[in-house]
N, C-alpha and C positions, 0 to 999 in steps of 0.2 A: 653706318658708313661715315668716313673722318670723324670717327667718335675718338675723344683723345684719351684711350684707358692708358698712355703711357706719356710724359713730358716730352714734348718737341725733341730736347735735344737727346733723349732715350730712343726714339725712335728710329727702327733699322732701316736706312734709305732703301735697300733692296724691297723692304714690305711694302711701303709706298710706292714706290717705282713698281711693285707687280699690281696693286690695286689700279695704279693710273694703266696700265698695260690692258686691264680685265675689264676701266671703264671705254676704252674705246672697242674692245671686242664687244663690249654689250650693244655699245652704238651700232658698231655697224654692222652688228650681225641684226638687227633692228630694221637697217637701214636697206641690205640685200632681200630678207627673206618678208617684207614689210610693203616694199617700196618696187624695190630695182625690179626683180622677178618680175611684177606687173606692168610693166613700159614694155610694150608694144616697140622693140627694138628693130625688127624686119634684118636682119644681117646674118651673111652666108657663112658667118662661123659659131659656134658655140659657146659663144663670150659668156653670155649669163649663166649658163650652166659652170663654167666655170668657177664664176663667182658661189655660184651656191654650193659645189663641193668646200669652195676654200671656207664658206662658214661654215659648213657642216664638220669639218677637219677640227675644227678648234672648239666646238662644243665641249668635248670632254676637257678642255683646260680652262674657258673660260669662269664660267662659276664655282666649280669645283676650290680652284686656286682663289677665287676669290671667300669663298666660305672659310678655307682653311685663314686664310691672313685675318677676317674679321673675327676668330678663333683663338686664332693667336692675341690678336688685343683683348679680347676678353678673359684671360687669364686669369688678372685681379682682380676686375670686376663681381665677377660670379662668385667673389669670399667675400664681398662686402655686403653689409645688413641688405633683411629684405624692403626694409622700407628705401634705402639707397639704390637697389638693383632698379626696385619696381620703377619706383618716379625716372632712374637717369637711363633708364633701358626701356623697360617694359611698356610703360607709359609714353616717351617718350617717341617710339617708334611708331606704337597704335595710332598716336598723333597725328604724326607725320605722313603715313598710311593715308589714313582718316582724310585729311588737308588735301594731300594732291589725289584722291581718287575722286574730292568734287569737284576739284580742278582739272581734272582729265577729261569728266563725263561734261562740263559746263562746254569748254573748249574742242572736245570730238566729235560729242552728239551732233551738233547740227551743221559738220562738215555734208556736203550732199555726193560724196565718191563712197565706195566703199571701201573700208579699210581692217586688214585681216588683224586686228585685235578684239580684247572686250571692252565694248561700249553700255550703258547701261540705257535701256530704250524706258522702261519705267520705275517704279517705284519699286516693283517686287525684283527685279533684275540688281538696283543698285542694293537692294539691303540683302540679295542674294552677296555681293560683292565685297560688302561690308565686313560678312561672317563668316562665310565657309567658302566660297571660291573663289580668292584673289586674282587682283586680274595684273597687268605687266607690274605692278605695285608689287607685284609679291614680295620681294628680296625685304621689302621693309613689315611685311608683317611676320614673314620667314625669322628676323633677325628679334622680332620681340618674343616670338613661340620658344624659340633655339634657346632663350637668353634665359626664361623659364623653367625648361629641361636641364639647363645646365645647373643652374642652381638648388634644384633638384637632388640633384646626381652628383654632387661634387664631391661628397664624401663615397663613393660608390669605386671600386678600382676599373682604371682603364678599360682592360680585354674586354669582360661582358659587355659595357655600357656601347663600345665599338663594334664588338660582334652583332648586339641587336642593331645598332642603326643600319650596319651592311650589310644583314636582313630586309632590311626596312626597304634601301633602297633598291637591293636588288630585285625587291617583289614589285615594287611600284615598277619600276623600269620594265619589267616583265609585264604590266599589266596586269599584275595580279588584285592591283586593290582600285578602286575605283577612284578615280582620280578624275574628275571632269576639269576644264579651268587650269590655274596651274596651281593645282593643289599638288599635283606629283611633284611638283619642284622643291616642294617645303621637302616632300619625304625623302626625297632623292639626295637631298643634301644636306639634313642633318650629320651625314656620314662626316660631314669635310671639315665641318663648323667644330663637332668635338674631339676630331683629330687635331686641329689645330689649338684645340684647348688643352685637349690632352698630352699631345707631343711636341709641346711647344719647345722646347728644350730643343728635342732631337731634330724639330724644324732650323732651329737657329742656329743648331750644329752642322745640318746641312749645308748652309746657304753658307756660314764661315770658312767651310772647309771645300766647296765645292771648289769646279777645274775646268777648262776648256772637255778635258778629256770627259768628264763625268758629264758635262754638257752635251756631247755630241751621243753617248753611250744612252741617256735616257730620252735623247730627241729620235734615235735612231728606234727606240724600244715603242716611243709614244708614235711615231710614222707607222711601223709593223702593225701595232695593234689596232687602229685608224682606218689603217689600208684593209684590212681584214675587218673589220666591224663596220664600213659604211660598204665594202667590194660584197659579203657574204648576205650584206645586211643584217646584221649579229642586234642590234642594239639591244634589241627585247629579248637577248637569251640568259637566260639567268645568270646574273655575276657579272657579265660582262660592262658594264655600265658603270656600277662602282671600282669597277678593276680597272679600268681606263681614267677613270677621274682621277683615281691614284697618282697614274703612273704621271697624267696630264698635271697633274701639280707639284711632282715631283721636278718636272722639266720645267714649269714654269720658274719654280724656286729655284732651279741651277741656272735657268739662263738670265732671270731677272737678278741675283747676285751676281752675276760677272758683268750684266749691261750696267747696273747701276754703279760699278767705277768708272764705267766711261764718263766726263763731265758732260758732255752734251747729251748724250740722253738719260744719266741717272741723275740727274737733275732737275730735268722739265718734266721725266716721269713721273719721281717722289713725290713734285708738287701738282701734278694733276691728281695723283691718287690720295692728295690730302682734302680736294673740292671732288670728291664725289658722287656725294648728295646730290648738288643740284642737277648736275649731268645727268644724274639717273634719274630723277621727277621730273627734269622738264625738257629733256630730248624728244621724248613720244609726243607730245601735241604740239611740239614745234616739227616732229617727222608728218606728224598729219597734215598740217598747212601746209609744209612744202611736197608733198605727195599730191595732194590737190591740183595745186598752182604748177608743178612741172610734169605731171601724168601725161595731157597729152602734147606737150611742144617737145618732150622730149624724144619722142618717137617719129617726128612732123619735117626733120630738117631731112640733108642730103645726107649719104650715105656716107664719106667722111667723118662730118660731124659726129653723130649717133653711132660711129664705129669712137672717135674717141672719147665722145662722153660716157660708153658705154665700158669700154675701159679705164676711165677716173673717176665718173658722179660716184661711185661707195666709198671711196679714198676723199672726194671733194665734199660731199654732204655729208660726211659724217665729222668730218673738220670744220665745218658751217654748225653743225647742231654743235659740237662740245664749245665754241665760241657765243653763240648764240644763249647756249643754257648759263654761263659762265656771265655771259654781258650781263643776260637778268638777273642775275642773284643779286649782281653788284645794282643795281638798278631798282630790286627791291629794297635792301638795305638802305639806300637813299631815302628813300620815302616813307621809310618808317613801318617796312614789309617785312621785317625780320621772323615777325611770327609765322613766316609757311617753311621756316627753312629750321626751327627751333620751338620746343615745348614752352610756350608761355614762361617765365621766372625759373626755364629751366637748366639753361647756358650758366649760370652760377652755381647751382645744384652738380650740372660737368665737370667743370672748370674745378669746383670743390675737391668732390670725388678723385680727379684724376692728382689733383695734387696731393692727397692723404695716399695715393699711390704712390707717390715718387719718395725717394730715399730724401728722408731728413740728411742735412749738411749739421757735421756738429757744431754745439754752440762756439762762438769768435769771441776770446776774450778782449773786452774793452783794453785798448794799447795803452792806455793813460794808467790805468793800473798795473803795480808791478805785480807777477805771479811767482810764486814761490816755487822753485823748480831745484833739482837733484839730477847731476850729470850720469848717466848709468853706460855711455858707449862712444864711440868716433863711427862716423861712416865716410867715404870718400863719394865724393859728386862727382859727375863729370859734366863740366860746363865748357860752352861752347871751344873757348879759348885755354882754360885749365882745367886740370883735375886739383883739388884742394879737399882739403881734411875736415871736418868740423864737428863738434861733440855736438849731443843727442841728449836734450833735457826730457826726464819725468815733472810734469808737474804735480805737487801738492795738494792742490786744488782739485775739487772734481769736478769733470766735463770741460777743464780748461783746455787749449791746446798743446799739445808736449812739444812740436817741433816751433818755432818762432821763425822762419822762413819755408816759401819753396824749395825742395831739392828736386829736381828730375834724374831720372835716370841713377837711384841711388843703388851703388851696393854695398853691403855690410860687411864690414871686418871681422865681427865679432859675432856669435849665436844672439847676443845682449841685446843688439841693434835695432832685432826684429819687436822691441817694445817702445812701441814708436808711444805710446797714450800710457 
């Protein structure tokens, strides 16, 4: 999560913008099927059930879409050494896994309410936790397994490596493989993770080239399929699970490229889905304190009240946790807590890597020396106020620059022109 396999200014605002989109569905769908469900609400309409259809609605987009985008960044990644992968991935993750699952069982254990996650009650429970059955953690031990397979596999072609995994998940989905915990989660979504590794291209062509209209045509496909799969109750029938997650990522990617040119929201969303670390490790035991502390006053007041808190607290608390997770991170950084959020000496080891990604700029020849250049073309500019003419040097020198200013917007007079070096 906000791992930078790509430079800032590389990075597609739509793919942040859907990641910031997918950490507030993780929140509050956290926050409904975790929290709200259980308040004792007492009111003559069917509010909460509402609420739980509308999380249930977005299941198939929200992970799904998020696996493919952290797919998509790992592109590069998964061609660089395996000592590079292991430490800035592999490791890396296991880490951070590692860190907040004892920060979860410190901090939930000796809440005294009951709360529908996994908590680790002794020793054989947490090292159950540890290695084979993650608990709300998963996504981070999910992201070091995935990052393993892929590297694996990278020399391997597309079709098969994606036809097994959508095997994989349609069987888990089915119940076919034993899944206790959320171990089905890993299998159910390796599907999205090397789609997005794989079809990365064709992701990025999508989201380029999408439309209002291609928006409404895959919202309307991903409603259909939705409404049939939660109406028939389909989800355990085979295929259907990963056919959904498709379609649900497909729509996320067309509506998260047309939101993210609006300024006001593909703005604030890019830059939530670039902190989504800490949101995701430190929501849940900040959801368990305030589950505690507002379980029973919220159910306590007049019928007003608890009809509109009943209508905003998953809108209001889930906006309190992504603030709250966000206040802490910055609050551990202070203090010199940077290690729960980063692999030891390993933020340089990132930062490395991700820059041996990014396209070298050619070398700038020193302006103090003169370079020895050979006229070969004219091309015309066009600048803001004129169009004017200006010859097109080869230079002599190797790796020096050939053209001696900016042109924007150039077009060539001549075939010759296009040998700009």
């Amino acid at each position: 999560m906000a791992t930078p396999d790509a430079p800032s200014a590389d990075r597609a605002v739509w793919a942040d913008a859907a990641k910031g989109l997918c950490i507030l569905l993780v929140v509050s769908w956290h926050v409904i099927w975790k929290h709200y469900l259980y308040v004792d609400w007492e009111l003559p309409i069917p509010l909460p059930e509402a609420w739980s259809v509308f999380g249930r609605m977005l299941l198939p987009m929200r992970m799904p879409l998020f696996f493919a985008i952290s797919g998509m960044f790992a592109a590069a990644a998964v061609h660089r050494p395996w000592a590079v992968v292991t430490r800035t991935r592999v490791a890396r993750f296991l880490y951070l896994y590692i860190v907040w699952l004892l920060v979860h069982t410190a901090v939930m254990a000796p809440v005294p309410v009951p709360f529908d996650t996994e908590i680790a009650r002794d020793g054989a429970q947490l090292l159950e936790q540890l290695t084979m059955t993650p608990t709300a953690l998963w996504y981070l031990m999910a992201l070091a397994v995935y990052f393993v397979i892929a590297k694996l596999l990278r020399t391997v072609p597309a079709a098969p490596v994606l036809a097994v995994a959508f095997v994989l998940s349609a069987a888990s989905a089915a119940n076919w493989i034993d899944s206790p915990g959320n171990r089905g989660a890993l299998y159910q979504n390796l599907l999205f993770f090397l789609a997005g590794l794989y079809l990365r291209r064709h992701v990025v062509d999508l989201a380029d080239r999408t439309s209002w209209v291609r928006v409404a045509v895959t919202g309307a496909a991903l409603g259909a399929v939705l409404a049939a799969m939660v109406g028939l109750n389909a989800k355990e029938v085979p295929g259907v699970w990963p056919v959904s997650g498709a379609i649900g990522t497909v729509f996320g990617i067309t509506v998260m490229a047309k939101l993210s040119g609006v300024r006001r929201i593909g703005r604030p969303m890019a830059a939530l889905g670039r902190q989504t670390l800490p949101i995701y490790v430190i929501h849940m035991p900040a959801l368990v304190l305030a589950h505690w502390a507002l379980l029973g006053p919220l159910g306590a007041g007049p019928l007003p009240v608890r009809f509109g808190l009943a209508v905003l607290e998953p809108v209001l608390l889930t906006a309190a946790l992504v603030g709250v997770s966000l206040g802490l991170q910055a609050l551990a950084h202070r203090v010199r807590a940077g290690w729960l959020f980063e692999l030891p000496g390993g933020a340089t080891s990132v930062a490395a890597a991700a820059a041996a990604d990014a396209p070298q700029a050619p070398p700038v020849a020193d302006p103090t020396v003169p370079i020895p250049v050979v006229p070969i073309a004219h091309v015309r500019a066009s600048w803001p106020d004129d169009d004017v003419t200006m010859p097109v040097y080869a230079s002599l020198r190797p790796h020096a620059d050939a053209l001696t200013m900016p042109m924007p917007r150039v077009r060539a007079e001549t075939a010759a022109a296009s040998w700009t070096r």
